[in-house]
C-alpha positions in Angstrom: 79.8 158.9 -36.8 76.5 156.7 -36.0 77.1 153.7 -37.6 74.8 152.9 -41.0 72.3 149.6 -41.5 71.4 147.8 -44.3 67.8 148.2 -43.0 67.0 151.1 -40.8 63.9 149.6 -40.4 64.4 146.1 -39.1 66.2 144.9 -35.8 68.4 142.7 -37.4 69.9 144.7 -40.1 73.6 144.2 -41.2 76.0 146.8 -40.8 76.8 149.1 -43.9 80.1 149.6 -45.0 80.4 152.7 -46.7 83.1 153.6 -49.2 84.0 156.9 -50.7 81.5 158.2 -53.5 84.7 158.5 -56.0 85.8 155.4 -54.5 82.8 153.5 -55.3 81.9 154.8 -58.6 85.1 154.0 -59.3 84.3 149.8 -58.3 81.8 150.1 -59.8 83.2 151.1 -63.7 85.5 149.2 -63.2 83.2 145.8 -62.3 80.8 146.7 -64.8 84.0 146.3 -67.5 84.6 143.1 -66.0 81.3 142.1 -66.8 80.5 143.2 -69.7 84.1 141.6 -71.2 82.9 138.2 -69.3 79.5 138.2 -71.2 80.5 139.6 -74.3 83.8 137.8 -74.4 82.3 133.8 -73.5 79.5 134.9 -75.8 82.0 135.2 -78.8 83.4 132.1 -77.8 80.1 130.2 -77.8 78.6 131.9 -80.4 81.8 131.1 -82.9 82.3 127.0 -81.6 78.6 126.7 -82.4 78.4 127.9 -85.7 81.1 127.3 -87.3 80.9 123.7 -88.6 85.1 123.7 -89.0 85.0 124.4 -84.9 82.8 121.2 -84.1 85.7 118.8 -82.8 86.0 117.3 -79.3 88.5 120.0 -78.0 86.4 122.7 -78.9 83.4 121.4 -77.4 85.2 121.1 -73.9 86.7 124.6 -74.3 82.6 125.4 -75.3 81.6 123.9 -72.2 84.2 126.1 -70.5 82.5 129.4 -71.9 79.1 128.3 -71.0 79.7 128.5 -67.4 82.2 131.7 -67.3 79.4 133.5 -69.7 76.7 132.2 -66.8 78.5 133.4 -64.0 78.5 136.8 -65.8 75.0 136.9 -66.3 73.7 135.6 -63.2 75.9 136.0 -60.4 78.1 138.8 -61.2 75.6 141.9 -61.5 74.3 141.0 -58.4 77.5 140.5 -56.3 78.8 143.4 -57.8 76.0 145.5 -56.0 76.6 143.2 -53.1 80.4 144.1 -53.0 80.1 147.7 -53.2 77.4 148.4 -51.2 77.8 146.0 -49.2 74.6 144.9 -48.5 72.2 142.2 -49.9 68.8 144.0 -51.3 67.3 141.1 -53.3 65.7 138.7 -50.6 67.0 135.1 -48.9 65.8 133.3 -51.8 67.7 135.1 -55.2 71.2 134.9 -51.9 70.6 131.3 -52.1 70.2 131.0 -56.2 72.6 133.2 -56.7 75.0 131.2 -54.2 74.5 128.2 -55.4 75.3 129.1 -59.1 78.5 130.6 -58.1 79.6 127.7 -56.5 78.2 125.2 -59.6 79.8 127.5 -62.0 83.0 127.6 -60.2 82.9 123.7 -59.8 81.7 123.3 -63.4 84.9 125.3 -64.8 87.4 123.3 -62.9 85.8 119.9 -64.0 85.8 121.5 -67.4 89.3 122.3 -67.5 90.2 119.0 -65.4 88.1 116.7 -69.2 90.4 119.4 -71.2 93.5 118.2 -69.3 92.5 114.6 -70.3 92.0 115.5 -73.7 95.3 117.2 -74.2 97.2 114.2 -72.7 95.6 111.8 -75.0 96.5 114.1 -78.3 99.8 114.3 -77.4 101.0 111.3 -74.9 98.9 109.2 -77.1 98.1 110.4 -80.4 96.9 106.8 -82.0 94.5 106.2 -79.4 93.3 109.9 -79.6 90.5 109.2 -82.2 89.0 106.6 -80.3 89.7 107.2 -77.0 88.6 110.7 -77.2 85.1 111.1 -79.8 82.4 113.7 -79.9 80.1 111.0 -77.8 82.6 110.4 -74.9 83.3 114.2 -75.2 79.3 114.9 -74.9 79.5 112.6 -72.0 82.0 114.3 -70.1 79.9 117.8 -70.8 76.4 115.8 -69.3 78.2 114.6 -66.3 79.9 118.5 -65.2 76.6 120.0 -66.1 74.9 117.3 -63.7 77.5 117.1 -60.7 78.0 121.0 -60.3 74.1 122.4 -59.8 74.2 119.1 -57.3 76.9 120.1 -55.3 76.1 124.0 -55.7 72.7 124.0 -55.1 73.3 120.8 -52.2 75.9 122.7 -50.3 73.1 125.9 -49.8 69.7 124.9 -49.9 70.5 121.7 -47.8 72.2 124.2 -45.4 75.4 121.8 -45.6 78.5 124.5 -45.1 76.8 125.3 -41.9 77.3 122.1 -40.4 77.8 121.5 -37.0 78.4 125.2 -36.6 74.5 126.5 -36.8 74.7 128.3 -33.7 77.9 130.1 -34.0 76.1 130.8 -37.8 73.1 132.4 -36.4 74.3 134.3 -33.1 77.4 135.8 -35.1 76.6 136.2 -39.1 72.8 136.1 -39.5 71.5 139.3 -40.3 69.3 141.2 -42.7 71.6 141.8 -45.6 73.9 139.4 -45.8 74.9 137.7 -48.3 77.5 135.4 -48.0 78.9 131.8 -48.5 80.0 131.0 -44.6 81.2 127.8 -44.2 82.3 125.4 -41.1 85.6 123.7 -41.0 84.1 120.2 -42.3 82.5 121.9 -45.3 85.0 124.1 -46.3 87.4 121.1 -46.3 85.8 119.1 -48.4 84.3 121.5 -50.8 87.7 122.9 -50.9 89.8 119.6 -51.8 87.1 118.6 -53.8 86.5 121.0 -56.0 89.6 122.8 -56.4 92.8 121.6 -54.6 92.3 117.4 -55.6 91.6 118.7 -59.1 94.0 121.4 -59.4 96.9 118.9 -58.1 95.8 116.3 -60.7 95.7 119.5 -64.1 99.5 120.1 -62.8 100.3 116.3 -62.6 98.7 115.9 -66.0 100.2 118.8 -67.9 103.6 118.5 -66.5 103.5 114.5 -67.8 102.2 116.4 -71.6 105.5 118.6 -71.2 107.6 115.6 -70.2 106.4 113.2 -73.2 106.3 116.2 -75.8 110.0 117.0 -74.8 111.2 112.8 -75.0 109.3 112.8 -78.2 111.1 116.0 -80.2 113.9 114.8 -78.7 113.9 110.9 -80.3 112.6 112.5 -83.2 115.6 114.9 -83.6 117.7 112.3 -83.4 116.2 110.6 -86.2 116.8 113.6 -88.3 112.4 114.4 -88.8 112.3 117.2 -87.0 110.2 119.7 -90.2 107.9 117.2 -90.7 106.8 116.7 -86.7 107.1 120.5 -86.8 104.1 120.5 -89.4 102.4 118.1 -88.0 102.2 118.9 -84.0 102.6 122.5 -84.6 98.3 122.7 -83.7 98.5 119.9 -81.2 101.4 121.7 -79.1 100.1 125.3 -79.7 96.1 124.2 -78.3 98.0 122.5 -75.4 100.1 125.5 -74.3 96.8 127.4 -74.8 94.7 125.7 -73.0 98.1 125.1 -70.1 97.6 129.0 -69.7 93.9 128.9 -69.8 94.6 126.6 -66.8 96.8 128.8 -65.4 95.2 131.6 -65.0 92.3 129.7 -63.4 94.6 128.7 -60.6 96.2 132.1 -60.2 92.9 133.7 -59.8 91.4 131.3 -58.0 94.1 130.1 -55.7 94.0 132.7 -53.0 90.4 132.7 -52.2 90.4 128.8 -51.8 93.7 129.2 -49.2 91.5 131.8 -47.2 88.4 129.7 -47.6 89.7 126.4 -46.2 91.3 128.7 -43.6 89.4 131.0 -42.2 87.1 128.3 -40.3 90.4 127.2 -38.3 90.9 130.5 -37.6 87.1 131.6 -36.0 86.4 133.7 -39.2 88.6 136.0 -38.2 89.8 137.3 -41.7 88.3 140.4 -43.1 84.9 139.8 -45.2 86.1 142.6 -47.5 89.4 140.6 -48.0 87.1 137.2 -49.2 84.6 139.3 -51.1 87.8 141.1 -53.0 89.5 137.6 -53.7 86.4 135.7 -55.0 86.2 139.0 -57.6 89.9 138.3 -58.6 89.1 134.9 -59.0 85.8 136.5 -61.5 88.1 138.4 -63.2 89.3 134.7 -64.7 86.0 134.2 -66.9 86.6 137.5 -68.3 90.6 136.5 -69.1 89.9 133.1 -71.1 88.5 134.8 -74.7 91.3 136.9 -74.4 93.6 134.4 -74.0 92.0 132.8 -76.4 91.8 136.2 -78.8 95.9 136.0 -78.5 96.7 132.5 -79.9 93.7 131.3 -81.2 93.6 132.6 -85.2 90.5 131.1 -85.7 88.8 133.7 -82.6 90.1 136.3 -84.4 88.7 135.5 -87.7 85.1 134.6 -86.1 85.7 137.7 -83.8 85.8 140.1 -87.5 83.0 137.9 -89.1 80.3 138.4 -86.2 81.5 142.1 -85.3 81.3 143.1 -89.2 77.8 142.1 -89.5 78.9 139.4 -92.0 77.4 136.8 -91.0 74.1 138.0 -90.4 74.1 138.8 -94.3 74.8 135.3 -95.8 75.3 131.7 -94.2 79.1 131.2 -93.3 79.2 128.6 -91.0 81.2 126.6 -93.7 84.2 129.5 -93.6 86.9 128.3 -93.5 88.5 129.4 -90.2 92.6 127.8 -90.8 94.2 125.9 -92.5 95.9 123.5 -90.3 
């Protein structure tokens, strides 16, 4: 069997990898369900911190922040890569591979910075309550949103319009990936390294650090108060402290289970000569997608106040009157 180009037109056409019709209708159902829960899903959360005046506190603006870049990546990098992945070839120019590119690596920067100002805020509501209020306020809150949404596009967009993972390896680039059709984030051992450490291993080492010093002080802290004999009254009062912090410890854990094995394969295939599979990459970065779809239903599962927004919007409700005063809970 002849083998099949991207471009039967042009010299220096990728190869086409061509899977199974059933197969690949059945990729793509299956990624279009992905995406439409990752847009629809972030766009409930959005939609529902926004509007709902009872939802406008620090935490929630963070975990806002968060939605904004998983419902982005859905919308503008996930259509197109899903085409990408199952067809295997690039159809939408050098230009759109670089934006596209570079907002999948800002997006993916910008959720782990995200969650890295939600792990701060979780530790200061529970290892230091009396200090939360100050400490923690919508300003230094809106602070910590203007400076993700300002380091991510720069690294992103640095790293692939300033040709930065290809350095010091532009020849081995151009003689052995460069083709018409490709589509892909290759990087050299210097760029992957750092990209890598900074943008997911130094902060995914300092989320575990954090939240495992939450655990520790939350645990001393029932315990002492035990002891004293209190222990219904600190259940009413840091019942919604300690339930956002276990939700927002498995928001973060599902961000490093999805995202962990593409970041061990990315910082290791340079050492290596590229010599893992591209569809093994291009099948872990969409497991590590699949995360921005998973946070609003995490969220959906412990959060009563999504469910209560989730029945207002989808009823039509709150297109009929203004209900952005609802009460959402109680606690």
């Amino acid at each position: 069997m002849e083998p099949e180009f991207c471009f039967e037109s042009r010299n220096n056409s990728c190869l086409k990898r061509n899977f199974p019709t059933p197969l690949r209708v059945t990729l793509y159902f299956i990624l279009v369900v992905v995406i439409i829960l990752t847009v629809c899903g972030n766009f409930l959360v959005t939609f529902s911190i926004a509007y709902f005046k009872q939802l406008h506190t620090p935490t929630n603006y963070l975990i806002l922040a968060l939605a904004m870049s998983d419902l982005l990546l859905g919308v503008f990098v996930m259509f197109p890569k899903m085409i990408r992945f199952v067809e295997s070839c690039w159809y939408f120019g050098e230009f759109f591979c670089n934006v596209c590119m570079s907002f999948d690596v800002s997006l993916i920067t910008a959720s782990i910075i995200n969650l890295s100002f939600i792990a701060v805020d979780r530790y200061y509501a529970v290892c230091h309550p009396l200090l939360y209020r100050t400490r923690i306020s919508t300003n230094v809150v809106l602070i910590m949103i203007l400076l993700c949404w300002t380091v991510s596009p720069i690294i992103g967009f640095g790293i692939v319009f300033l040709k930065l993972n290809i350095l010091g390896i532009e020849d081995f680039y151009y003689n052995h990936f460069m083709c018409e059709g490709q589509c892909a984030l290759i990087q050299g051992k210097l760029s992957s390294t750092v990209s890598s450490i900074f943008s997911f291993y130094l902060p995914a080492i300092t989320l575990l650090g954090v939240y495992l010093k939450i655990f520790l002080v939350a645990q001393r802290q029932f315990k002492s108060i035990k002891t004293a004999g209190c222990v219904s009254s600190v259940k009413t009062s840091n019942k919604s402290q300690t339930k956002a912090t276990k939700t927002l410890a498995i928001v973060m854990g599902a961000f490093l289970s999805c995202w962990t094995p593409f970041f061990v394969c990315n910082i290791t295939n340079p050492f290596i000569s590229h010599s893992l599979p591209p569809l093994l990459t291009e099948t872990l970065v969409w497991v590590g997608c699949f995360n921005s779809a998973m946070n609003p239903i995490i969220y959906a599962f412990f959060y009563s106040w999504f469910k209560k927004a989730f029945q207002l919007i989808t009823s039509g409700n709150i297109f009929k009157s203004d209900l952005s005063e609802t009460t959402l809970f109680s606690e």
